[in-house]
C-alpha positions as CSV (number, residue, x, y, z in Angstrom):
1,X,17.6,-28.0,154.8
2,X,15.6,-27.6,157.9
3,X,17.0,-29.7,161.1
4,X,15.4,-30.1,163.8
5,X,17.1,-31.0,166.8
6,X,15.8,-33.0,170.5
7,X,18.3,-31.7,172.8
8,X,15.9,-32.3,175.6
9,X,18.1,-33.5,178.3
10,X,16.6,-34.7,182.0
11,X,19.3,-33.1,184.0
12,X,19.5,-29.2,185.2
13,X,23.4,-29.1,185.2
14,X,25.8,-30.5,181.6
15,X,26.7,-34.6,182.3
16,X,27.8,-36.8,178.9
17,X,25.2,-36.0,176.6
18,X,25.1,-32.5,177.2
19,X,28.8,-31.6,177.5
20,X,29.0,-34.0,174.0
21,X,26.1,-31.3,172.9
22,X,27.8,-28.2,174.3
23,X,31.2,-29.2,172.7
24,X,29.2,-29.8,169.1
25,X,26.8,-27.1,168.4
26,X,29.3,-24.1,168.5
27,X,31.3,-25.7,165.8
28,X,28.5,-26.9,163.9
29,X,27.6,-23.7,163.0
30,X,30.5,-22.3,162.7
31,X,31.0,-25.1,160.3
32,X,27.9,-25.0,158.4
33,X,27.6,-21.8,156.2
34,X,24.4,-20.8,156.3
35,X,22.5,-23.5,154.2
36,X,20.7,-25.2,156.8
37,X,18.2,-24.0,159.4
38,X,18.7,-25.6,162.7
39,X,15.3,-25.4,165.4
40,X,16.7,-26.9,168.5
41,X,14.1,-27.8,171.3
42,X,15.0,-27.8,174.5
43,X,14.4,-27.6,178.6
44,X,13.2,-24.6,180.3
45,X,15.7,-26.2,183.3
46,X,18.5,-26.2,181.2
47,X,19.6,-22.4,181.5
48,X,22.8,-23.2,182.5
49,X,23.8,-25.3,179.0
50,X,26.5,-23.5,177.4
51,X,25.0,-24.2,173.9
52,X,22.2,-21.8,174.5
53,X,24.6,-19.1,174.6
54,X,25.0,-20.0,170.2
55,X,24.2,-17.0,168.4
56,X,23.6,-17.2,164.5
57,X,20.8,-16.0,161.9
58,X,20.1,-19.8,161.2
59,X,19.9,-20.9,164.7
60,X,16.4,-21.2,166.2
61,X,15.9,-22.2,170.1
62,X,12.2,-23.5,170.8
63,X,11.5,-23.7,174.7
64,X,9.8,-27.2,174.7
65,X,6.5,-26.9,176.8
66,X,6.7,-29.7,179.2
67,X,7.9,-30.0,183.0
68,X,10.7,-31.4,183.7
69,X,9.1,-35.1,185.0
70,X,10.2,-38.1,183.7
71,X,7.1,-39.4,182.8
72,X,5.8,-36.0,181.1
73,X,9.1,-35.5,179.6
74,X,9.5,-38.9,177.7
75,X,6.0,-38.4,176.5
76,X,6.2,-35.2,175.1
77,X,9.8,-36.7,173.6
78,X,8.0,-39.4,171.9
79,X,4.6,-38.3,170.7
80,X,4.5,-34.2,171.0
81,X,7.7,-33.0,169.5
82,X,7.6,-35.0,166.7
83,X,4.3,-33.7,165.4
84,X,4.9,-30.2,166.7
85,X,8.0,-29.5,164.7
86,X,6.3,-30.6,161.7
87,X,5.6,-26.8,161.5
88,X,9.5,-26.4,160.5
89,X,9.1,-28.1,157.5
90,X,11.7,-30.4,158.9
91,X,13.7,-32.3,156.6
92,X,15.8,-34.4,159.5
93,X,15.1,-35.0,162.8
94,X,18.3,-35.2,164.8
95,X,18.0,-36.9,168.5
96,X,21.4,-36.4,170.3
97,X,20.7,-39.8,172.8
98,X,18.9,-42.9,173.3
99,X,15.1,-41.7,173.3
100,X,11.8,-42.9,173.2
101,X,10.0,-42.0,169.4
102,X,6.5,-43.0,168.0
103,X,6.5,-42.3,164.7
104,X,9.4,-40.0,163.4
105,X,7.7,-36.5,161.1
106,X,10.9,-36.4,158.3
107,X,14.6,-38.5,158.1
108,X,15.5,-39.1,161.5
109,X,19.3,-38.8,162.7
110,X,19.9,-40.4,166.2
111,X,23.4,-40.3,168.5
112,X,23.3,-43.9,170.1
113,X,26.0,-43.1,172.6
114,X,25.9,-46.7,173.8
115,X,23.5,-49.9,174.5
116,X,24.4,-50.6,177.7
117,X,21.2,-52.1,178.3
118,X,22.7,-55.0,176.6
119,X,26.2,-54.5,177.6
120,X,25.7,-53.6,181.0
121,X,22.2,-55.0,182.2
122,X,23.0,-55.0,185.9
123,X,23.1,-51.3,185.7
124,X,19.1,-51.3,185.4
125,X,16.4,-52.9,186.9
126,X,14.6,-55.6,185.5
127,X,11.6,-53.8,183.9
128,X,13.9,-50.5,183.2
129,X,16.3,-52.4,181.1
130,X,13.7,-54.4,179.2
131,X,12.2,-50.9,178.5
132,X,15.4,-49.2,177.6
133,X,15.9,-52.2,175.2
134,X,12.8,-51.7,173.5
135,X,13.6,-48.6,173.3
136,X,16.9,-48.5,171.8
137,X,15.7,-51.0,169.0
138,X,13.0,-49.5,167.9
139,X,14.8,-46.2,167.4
140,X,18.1,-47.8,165.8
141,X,15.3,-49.5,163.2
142,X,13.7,-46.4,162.4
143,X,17.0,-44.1,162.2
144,X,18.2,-43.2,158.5
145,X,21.5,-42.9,160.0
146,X,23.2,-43.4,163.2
147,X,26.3,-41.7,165.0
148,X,28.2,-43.6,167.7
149,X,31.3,-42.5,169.4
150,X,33.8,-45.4,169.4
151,X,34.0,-48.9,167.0
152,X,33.0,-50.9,170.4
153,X,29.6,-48.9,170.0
154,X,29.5,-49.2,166.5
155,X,30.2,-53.2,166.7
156,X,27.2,-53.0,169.6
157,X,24.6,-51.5,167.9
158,X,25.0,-53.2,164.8
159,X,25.5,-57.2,166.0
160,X,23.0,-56.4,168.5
161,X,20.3,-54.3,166.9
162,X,20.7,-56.3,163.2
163,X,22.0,-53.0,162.1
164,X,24.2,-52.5,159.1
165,X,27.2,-51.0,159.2
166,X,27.0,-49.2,156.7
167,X,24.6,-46.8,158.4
168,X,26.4,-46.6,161.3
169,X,29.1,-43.5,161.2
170,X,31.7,-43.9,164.3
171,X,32.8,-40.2,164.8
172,X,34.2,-39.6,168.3
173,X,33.3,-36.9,171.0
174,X,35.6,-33.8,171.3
175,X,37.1,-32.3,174.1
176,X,37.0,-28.5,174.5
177,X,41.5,-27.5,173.8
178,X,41.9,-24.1,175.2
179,X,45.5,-23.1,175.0
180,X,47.7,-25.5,176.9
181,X,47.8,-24.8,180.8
182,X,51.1,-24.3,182.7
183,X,51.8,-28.0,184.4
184,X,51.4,-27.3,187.8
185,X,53.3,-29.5,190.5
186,X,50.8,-32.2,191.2
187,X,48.6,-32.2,194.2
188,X,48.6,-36.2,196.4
189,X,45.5,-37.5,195.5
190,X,43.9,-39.3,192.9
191,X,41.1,-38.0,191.3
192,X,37.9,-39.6,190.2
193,X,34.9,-37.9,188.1
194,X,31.2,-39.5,187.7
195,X,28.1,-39.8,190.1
196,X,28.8,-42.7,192.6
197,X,26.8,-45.6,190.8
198,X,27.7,-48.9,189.8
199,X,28.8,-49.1,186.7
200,X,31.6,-46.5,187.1
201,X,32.9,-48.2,189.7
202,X,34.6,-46.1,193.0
203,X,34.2,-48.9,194.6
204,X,36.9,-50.8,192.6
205,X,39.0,-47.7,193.5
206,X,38.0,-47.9,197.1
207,X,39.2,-51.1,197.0
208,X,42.5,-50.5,196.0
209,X,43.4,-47.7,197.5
210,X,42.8,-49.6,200.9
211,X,45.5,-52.1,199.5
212,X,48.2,-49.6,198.5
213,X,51.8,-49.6,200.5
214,X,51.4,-47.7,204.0
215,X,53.6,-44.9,202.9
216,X,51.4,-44.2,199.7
217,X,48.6,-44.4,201.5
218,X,49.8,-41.7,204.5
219,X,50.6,-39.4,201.4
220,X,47.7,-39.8,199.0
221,X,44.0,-39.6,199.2
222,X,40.8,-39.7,196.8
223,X,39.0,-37.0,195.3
224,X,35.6,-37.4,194.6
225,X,33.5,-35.3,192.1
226,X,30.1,-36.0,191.3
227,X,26.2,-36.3,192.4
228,X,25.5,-39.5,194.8
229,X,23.9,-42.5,192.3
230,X,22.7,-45.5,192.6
231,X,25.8,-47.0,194.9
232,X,26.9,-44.3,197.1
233,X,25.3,-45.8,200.6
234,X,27.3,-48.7,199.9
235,X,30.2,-46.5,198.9
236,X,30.2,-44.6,202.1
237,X,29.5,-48.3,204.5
238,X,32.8,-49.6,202.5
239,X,34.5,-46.7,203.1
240,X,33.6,-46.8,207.0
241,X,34.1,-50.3,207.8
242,X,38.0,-50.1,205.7
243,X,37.9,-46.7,208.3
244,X,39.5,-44.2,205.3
245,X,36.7,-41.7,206.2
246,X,39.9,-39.0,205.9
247,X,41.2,-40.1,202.7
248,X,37.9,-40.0,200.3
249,X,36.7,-36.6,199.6
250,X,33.4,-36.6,197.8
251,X,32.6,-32.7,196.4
252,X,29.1,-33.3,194.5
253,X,28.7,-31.6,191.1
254,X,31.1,-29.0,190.3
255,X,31.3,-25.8,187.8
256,X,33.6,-26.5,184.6
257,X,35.9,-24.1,186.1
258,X,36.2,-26.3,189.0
259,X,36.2,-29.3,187.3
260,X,39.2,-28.2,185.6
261,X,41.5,-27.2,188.6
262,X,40.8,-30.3,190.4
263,X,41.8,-32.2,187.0
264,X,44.8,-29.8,186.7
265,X,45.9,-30.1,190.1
266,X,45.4,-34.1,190.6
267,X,48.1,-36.8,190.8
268,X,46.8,-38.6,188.7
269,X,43.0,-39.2,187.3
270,X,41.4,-42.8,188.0
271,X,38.3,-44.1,185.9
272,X,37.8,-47.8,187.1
273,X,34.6,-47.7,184.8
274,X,32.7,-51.4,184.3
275,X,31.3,-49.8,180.6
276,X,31.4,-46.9,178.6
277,X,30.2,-46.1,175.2
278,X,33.2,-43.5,174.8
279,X,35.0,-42.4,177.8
280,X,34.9,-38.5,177.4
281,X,36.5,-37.6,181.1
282,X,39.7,-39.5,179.9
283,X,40.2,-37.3,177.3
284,X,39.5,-34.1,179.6
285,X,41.6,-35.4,181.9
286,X,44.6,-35.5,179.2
287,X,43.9,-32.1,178.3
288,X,44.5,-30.7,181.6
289,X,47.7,-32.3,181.6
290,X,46.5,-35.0,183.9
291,X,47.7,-39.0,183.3
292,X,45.2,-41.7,183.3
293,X,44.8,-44.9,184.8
294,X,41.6,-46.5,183.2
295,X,39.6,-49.8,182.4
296,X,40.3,-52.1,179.9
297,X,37.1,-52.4,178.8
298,X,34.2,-51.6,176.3
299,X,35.6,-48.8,174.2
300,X,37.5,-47.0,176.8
301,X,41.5,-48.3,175.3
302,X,39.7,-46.7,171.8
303,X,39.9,-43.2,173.6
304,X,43.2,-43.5,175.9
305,X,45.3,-45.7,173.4
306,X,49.1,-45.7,174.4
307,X,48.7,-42.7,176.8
308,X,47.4,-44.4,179.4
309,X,48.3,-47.1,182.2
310,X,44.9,-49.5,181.8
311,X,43.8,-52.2,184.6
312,X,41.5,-54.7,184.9
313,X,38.2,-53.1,186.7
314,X,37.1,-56.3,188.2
315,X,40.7,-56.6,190.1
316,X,41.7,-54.1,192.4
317,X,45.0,-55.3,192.9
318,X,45.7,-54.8,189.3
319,X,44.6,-50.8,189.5
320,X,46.5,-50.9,192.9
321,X,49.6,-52.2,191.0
322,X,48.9,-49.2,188.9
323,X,48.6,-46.6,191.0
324,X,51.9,-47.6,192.5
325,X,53.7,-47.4,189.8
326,X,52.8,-43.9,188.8
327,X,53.9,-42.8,192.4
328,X,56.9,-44.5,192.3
329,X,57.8,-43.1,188.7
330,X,57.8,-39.3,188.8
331,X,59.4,-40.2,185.3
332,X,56.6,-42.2,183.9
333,X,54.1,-40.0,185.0
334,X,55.8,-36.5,183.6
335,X,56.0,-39.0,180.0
336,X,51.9,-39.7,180.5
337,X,51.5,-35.9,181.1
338,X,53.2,-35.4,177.1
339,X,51.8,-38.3,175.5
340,X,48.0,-37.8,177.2
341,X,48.0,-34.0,175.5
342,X,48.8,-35.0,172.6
343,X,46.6,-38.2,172.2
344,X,43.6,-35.2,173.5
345,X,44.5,-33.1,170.8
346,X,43.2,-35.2,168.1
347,X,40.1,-35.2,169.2
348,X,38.8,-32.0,168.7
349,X,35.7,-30.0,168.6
350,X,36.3,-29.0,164.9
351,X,36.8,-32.8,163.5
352,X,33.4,-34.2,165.4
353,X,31.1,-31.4,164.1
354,X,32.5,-31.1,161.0
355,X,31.9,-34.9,160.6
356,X,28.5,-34.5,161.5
357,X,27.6,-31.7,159.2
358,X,29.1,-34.2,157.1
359,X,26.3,-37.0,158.0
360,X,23.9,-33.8,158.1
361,X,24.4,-32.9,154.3
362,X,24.7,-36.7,152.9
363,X,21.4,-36.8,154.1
364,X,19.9,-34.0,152.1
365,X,21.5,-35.8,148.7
């Protein structure tokens, strides 16, 4: 078969969707043995997308020709690359995330990572989310099959979107398992990993830190890692008026290598998130032998399961209570480090593409 895949993303440097995209393609084709022919469009700004570095006889990269502007983009998404792969004899479309489509050339394949537009509405403004929704629908109605990541999605899309179940396949994201890293004696901070916007939440963590015991608070601090969104001048006000302007340390994006050591090194990894549709930086956080103190919430207990120490992300004290007890319990946390590794190894990059190829080849029957 002939696949064509969108993997058109709007952002220069790997976030979810592309580090979901970078963990899959490698083992897709490793996977796959030959059969299919895979033309995979993408961004001339997205040089620095490990996936581009695949090399196979069956693997075909087509630099999409469009500027990276939203409104450009989104258009060429929806109208131009459906018509100009047509001349790949395509026999499934494959979209890797929520995106805009006209008409769709061939079967059509779509990754519906989430609907937070229904989930999480406050994370949008009015006339975005009511577009996102649109959206979302039109393409879930369309799609001859849909992948989720997590059962919460799965139970989304379909009581949401009126789509059946049956053509909805839940297969998890991966995490990249090198071999096991030395455990390192921790570092005293607490580490926390997405762009500063409102749904994810720092400020929850703000919040508790502020209210941990005097002598936690001397020792620790907060690392921050990830571009400023759509809350970070209220971030950095709260942060001021509570006068912890030493203990939060925000870094910006970093390099996978980076990424890595400050997961590696941290005391323990925070994600206070209001909604997810998987969680992946749970899992990489268990991976580097890092414990996990995480929402409740949306799909998030699906990805950490028994591993993790979970809170309420509407009540700081709750994550404060947390946090305490991993400090106080050198024990607790050294049984988190064991137990996280282990929940990350079962979801690996093998198991999600070769469920894919999977979805991929039922298609073709």
């Amino acid at each position: 078969m002939n696949i064509v895949i969108n993997a058109i993303i709007a952002y220069e440097k790997p976030r979810g969707v592309g580090r979901y995209f970078n963990n899959l393609l490698p083992w897709l084709i490793k996977l796959d043995k030959g059969d299919n022919q895979y033309y995979i469009y993408y961004g001339k700004w997205m040089e620095s997308y490990d996936f581009l570095k695949v090399e196979s006889p069956n693997v075909h990269f087509i630099e999409a020709k469009v500027k990276n502007n939203p409104i450009l983009r989104n258009i060429y998404q929806a109208t131009v690359l459906a018509k100009d792969c047509k001349k790949y004899d395509p026999d499934i479309l494959f979209l890797i995330n929520t995106l805009a489509i006209v008409k769709k050339p061939c079967k059509l394949l779509s990754t519906i990572h989430d609907i937070m537009e229904y989930d999480f509405p406050e994370k949008y403004p009015f006339i975005q989310r009511h577009f996102r929704r649109a959206v979302v629908s039109h393409q879930a109605k369309i799609s001859d099959r849909i992948i989720t990541d997590s059962e919460y999605s799965k139970n989304a899309i379909s009581n949401r979107l009126g789509i059946d179940k049956d053509n909805i396949d839940m297969i998890p994201c991966s995490v990249s398992m090198r071999d096991r890293q030395e455990i390192v004696t921790p570092d005293k901070y607490f580490l926390f990993v997405s762009e500063t916007e409102k749904a994810k939440n720092l400020m929850g963590l703000i919040e508790a830190f502020a209210v941990l015991p005097e002598d936690v608070k001397a020792e620790y601090h907060v690392e921050v890692v990830g571009r400023e969104g759509n809350d970070h001048a209220r971030i950095v006000q709260r942060i001021t008026e509570l006068g912890l302007g030493d203990k939060i340390v925000f870094h910006g994006y970093l390099s996978d290598e980076e990424l890595n050591n400050m997961f590696l090194h941290a005391y323990a990894f925070v994600f206070p998130s209001f909604f997810e549709g998987f969680g992946l930086p749970v899992l990489e956080a268990m991976a580097c032998n890092t414990p996990v103190l995480c929402s409740n919430v949306s799909s998030i207990p699906e990805v950490g399961g028994d591993a993790v120490l979970t809170f309420d992300p509407r009540d700081p004290m709750d994550l404060r209570d947390q946090m305490v007890k991993i400090v106080k319990d050198p024990d607790l946390r050294s049984r988190m480090v064991e137990e996280g590794y282990t929940r990350a190894c079962q979801f690996t990059e093998e198991n999600t593409a070769r469920k894919t190829l999977d979805v991929i080849n039922s298609m073709g029957q």
